[in-house]
C-alpha positions as CSV (number, residue, x, y, z in Angstrom):
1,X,-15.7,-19.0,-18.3
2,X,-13.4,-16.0,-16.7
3,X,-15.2,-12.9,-16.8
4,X,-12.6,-10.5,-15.0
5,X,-9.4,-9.8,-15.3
6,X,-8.4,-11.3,-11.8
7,X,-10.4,-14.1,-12.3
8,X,-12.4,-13.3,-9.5
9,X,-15.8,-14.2,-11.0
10,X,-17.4,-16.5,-13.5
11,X,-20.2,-17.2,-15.4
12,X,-22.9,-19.8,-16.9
13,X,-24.5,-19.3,-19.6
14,X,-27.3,-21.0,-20.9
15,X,-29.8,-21.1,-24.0
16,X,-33.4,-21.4,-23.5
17,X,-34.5,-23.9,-26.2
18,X,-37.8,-22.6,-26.2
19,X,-37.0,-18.9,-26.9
20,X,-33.7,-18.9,-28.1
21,X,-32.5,-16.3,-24.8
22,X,-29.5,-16.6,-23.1
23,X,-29.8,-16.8,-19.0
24,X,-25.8,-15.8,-17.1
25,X,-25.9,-16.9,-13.5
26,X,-22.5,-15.0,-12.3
27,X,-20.4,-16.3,-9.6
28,X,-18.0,-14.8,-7.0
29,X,-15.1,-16.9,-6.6
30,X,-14.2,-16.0,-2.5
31,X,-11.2,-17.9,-2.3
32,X,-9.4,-15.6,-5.2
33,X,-10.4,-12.6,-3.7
34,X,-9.1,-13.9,-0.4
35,X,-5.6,-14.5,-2.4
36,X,-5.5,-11.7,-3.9
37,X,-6.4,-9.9,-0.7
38,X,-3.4,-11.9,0.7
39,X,-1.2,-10.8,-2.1
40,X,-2.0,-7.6,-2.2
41,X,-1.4,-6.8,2.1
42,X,2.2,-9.1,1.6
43,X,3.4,-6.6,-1.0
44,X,2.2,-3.6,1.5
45,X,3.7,-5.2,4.3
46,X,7.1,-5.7,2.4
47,X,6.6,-1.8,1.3
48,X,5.9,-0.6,4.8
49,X,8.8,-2.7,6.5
50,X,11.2,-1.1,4.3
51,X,9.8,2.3,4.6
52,X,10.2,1.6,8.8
53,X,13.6,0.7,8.6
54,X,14.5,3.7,6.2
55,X,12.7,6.0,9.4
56,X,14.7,3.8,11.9
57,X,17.6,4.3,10.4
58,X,17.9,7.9,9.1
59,X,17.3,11.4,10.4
60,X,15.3,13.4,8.9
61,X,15.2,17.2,8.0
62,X,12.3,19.6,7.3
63,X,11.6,23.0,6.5
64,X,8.2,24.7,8.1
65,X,6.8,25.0,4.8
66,X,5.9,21.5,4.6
67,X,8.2,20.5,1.7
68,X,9.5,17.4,1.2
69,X,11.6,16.1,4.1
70,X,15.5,15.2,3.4
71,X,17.4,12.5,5.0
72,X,20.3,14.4,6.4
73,X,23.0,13.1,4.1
74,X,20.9,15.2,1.2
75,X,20.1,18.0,3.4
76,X,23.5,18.4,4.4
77,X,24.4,18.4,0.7
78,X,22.0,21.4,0.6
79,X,23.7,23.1,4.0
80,X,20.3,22.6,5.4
81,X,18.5,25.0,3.2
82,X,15.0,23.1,1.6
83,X,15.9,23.0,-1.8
84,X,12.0,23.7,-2.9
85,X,11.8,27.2,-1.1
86,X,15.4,27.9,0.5
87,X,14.1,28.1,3.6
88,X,16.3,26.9,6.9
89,X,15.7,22.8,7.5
90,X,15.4,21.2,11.4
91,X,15.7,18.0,12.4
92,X,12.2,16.5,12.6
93,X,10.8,13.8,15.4
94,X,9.7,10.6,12.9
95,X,8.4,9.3,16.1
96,X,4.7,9.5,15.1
97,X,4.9,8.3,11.9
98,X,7.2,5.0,13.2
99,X,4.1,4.1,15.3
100,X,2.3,4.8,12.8
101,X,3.9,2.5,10.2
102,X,4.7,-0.2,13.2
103,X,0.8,-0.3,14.0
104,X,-0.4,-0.8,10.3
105,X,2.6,-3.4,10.0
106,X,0.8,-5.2,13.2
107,X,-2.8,-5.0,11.4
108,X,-1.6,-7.1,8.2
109,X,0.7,-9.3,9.9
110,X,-2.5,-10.4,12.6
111,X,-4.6,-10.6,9.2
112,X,-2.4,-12.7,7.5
113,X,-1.4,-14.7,10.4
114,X,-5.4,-15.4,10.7
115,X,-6.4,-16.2,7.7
């Protein structure tokens, strides 16, 4: 009998015939949770690649406030003035956050690969 909405557990349920009380003995299903699991890192690896190649492939302005950064077709739009405070945008080095992104792409790619 499902007792979650993933289907990741289960349940028996039995009737004493002697005093009429009901005993559950709950399972955990591991191989579900290892799909969903699965499931779950494939989606964030298809999320992260994308948001990689968008780094990859754009530069990136920012203001010192700590705004939101532009890609510089939209900051250019704005003649490089943050269009949350109006403060001067620079270019900023994505590098960090590449490796970043690159490194957790690594970690679910080696999970997947290994389970």
């Amino acid at each position: 009998m499902p007792a979650s909405k993933h289907n990741v557990i289960h349940y028996d349920k039995k009737k004493a015939s002697d005093s009429n009380w009901y005993t559950y003995t709950w399972f955990l299903k591991k191989d579900r949770v290892h799909e969903l699991m699965s499931d779950k890192l494939k989606q964030e690896l298809t999320d992260l690649s994308k948001k990689l190649e968008f780094e990859q492939n754009y530069t990136y302005y920012k203001c010192y406030n700590g705004c939101d950064k532009l890609a510089f077709e939209i900051a250019f739009e704005y003649n490089f003035k943050c269009p949350e405070c109006g403060n001067l945008m620079n270019q900023i080095n994505n590098n960090t956050e590449k490796k970043q992104l690159s490194g957790r792409i690594g970690e679910i790619k080696k999970f997947l690969n290994t389970a």
